[in-house]
ROMAR-27119 format. One record per atom (N, C-alpha, C, O): residue in three letters; x, z, y. Coordinates in steps of 0.05 Angstrom, whole numbers, padded with zeros to 5 digits, always signed. Atoms other than C-alpha are relative to their C-alpha. Layout:
BEGIN
ALAXZY/...
//
This chain:
BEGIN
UNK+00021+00017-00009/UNK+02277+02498+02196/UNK-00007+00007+00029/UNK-00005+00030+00036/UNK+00007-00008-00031/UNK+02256+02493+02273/UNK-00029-00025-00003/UNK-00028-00048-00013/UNK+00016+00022-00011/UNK+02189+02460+02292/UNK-00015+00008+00021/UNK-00025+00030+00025/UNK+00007+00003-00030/UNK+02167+02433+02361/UNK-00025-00015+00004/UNK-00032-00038-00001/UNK+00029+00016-00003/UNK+02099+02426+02381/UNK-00010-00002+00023/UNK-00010+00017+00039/UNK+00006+00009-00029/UNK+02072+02386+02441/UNK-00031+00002-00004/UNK-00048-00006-00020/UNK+00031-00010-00011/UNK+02011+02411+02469/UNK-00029-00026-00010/UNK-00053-00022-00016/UNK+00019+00019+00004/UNK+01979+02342+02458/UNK-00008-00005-00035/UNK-00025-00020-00045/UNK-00002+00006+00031/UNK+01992+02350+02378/UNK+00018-00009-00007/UNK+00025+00004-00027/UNK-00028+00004+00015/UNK+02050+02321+02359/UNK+00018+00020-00009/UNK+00026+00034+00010/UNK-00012-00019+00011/UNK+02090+02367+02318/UNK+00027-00017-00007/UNK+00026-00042-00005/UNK-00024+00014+00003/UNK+02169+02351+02299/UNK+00010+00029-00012/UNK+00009+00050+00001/UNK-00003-00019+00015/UNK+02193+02398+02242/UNK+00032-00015-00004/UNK+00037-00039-00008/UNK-00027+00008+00010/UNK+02269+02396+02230/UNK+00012+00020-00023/UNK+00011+00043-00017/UNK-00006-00013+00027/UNK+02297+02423+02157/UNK+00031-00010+00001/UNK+00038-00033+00007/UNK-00021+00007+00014/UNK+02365+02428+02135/UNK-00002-00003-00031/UNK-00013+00017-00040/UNK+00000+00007+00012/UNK+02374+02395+02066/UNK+00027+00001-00023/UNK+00046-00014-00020/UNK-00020+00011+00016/UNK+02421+02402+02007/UNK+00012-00025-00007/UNK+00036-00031-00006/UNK+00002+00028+00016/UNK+02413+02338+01979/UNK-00017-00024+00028/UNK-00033-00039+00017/UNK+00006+00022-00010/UNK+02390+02289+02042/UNK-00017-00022-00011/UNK-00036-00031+00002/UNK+00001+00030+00012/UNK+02377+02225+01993/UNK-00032-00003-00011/UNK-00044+00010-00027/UNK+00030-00009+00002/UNK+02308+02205+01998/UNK+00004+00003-00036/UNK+00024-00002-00048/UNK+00008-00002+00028/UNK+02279+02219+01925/UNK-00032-00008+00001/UNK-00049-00007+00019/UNK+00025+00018+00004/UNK+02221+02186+01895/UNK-00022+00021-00018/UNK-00045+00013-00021/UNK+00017-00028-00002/UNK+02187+02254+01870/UNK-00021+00003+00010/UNK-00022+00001+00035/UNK+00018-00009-00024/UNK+02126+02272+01891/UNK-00012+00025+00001/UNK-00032+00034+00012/UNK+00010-00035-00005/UNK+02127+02344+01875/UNK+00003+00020+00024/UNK-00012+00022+00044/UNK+00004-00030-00025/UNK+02149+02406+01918/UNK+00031+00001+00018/UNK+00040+00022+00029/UNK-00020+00004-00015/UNK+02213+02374+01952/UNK-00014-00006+00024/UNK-00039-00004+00023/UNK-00002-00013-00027/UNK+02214+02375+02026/UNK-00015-00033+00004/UNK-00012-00052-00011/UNK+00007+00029-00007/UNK+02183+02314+02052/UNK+00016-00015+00024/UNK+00019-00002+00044/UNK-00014+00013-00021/UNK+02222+02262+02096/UNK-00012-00004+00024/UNK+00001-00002+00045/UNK+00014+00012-00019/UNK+02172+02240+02140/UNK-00034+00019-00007/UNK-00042+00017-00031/UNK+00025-00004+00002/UNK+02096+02278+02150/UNK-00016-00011+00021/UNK-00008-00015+00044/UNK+00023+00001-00019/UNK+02035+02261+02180/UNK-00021+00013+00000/UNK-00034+00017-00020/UNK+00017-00022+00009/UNK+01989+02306+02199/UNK-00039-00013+00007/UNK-00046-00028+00026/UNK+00028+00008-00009/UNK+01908+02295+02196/UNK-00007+00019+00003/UNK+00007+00039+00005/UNK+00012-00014-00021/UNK+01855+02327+02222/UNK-00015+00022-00025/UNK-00022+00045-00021/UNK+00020-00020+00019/UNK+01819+02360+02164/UNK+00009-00002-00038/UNK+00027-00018-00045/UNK+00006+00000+00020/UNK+01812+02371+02091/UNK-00006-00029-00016/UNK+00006-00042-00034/UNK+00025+00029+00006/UNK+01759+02311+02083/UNK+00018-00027+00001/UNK+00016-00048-00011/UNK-00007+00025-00010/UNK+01802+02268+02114/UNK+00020+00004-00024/UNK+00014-00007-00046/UNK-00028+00007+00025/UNK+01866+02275+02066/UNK-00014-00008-00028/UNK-00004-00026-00043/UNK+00002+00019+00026/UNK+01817+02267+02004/UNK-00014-00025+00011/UNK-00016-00040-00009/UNK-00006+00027+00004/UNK+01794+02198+02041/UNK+00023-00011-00016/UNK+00024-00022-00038/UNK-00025+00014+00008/UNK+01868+02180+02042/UNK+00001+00003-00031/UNK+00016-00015-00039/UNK-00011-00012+00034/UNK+01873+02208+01961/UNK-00029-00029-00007/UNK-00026-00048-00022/UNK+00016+00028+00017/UNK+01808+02156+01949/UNK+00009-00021+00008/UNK+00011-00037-00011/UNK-00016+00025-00010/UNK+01841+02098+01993/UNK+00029+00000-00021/UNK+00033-00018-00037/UNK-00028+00011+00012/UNK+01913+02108+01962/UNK-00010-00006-00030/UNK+00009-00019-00041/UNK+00001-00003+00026/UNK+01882+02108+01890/UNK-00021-00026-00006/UNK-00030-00030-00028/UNK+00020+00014-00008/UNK+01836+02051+01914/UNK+00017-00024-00010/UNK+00012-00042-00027/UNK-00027+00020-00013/UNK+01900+02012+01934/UNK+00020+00000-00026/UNK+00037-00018-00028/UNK-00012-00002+00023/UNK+01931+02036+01866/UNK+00039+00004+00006/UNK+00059-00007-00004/UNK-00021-00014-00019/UNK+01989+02071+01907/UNK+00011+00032-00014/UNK+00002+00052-00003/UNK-00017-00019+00010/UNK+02030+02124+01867/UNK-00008+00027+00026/UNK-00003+00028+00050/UNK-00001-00037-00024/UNK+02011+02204+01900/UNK-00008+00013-00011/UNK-00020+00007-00032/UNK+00013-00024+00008/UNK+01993+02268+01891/UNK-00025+00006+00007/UNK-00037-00007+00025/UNK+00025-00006-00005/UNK+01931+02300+01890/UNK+00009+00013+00024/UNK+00032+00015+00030/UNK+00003-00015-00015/UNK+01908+02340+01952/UNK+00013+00030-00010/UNK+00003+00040-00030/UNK-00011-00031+00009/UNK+01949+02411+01945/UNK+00000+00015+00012/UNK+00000+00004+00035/UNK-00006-00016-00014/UNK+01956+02475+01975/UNK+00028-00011+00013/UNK+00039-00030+00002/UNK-00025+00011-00006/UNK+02022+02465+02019/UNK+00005+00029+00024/UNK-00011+00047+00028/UNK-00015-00013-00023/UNK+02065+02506+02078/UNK-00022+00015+00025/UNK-00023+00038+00031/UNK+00016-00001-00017/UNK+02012+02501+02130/UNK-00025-00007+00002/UNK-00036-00006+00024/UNK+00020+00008+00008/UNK+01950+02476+02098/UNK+00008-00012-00024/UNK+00028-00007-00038/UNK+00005+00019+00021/UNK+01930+02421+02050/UNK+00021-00030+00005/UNK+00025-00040+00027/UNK-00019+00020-00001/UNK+01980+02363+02032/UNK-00007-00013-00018/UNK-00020-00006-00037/UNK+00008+00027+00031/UNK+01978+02295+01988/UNK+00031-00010+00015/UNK+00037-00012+00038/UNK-00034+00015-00005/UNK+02060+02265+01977/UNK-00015-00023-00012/UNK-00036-00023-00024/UNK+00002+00023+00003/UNK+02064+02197+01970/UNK+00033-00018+00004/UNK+00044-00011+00025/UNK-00018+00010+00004/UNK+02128+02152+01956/UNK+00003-00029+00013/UNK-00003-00048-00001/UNK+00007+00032-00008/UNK+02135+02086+02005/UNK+00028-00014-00027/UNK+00039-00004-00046/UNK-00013+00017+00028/UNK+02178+02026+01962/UNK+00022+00008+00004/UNK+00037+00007-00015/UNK-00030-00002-00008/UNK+02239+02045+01992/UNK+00009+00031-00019/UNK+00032+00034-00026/UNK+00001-00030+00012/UNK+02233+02118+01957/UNK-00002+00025+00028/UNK-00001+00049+00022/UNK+00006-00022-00016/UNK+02224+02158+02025/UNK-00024+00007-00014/UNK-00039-00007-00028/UNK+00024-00006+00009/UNK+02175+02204+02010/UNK-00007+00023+00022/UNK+00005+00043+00028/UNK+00010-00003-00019/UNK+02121+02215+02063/UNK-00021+00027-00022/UNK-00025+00031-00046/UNK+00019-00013+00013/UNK+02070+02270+02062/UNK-00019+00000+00024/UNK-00011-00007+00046/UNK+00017+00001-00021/UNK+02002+02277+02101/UNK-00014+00028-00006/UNK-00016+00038-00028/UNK-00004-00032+00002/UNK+01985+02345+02112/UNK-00016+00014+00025/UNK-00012+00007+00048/UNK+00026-00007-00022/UNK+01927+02386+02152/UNK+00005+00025+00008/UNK+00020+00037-00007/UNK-00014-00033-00004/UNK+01939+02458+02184/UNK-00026+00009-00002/UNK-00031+00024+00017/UNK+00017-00023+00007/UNK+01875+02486+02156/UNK+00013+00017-00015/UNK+00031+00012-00031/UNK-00002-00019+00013/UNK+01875+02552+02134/UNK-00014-00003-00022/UNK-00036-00012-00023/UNK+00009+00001+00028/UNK+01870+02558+02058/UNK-00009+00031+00000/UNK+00004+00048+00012/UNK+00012-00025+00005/UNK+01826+02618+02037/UNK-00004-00006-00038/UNK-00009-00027-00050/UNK+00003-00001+00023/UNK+01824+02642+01967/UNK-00031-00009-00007/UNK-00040-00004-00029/UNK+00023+00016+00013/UNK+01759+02608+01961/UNK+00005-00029-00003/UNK-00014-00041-00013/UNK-00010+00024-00007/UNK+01794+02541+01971/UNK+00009-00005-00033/UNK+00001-00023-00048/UNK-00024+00007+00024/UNK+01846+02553+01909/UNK-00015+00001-00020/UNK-00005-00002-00043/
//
């Protein structure tokens, strides 16, 4: 894995992959595509919007670099949105 981060925020994470082919999973495989928000709060908006919208995802989870929610678009890529707070064992 290599990831490149521009001062303004944009992050660009590159993974090598066994298996490439998106999968429609939304457990603890690698995600194709992330987006990152700004907080906590904000990802469980998105977790009450996608469930709002009646949109297939995961709950908010511990993850790599913070908190994460996967989500499956129709095509089966599977995106994740994902916050770089630090998780503290008061979190888990």
């Amino acid at each position: 894995m290599i990831m490149l981060e521009h001062p303004e925020g944009m992050v660009l994470c590159l993974h090598t992959a066994p298996d490439p082919a998106p999968r429609r999973e939304l457990g603890n495989s690698v995600a194709l595509l992330s987006f990152r928000v700004a907080s906590r709060a904000d990802l469980t908006a998105w977790d009450r919007r996608l469930t709002g919208l009646g949109v297939e995802h995961s709950s908010p989870h511990p993850a790599h670099l913070g908190w994460a929610l996967n989500v499956a678009d129709p095509s089966g890529l599977r995106i994740q949105l994902h916050t770089r707070e630090t998780i503290t064992a008061d979190d888990a």
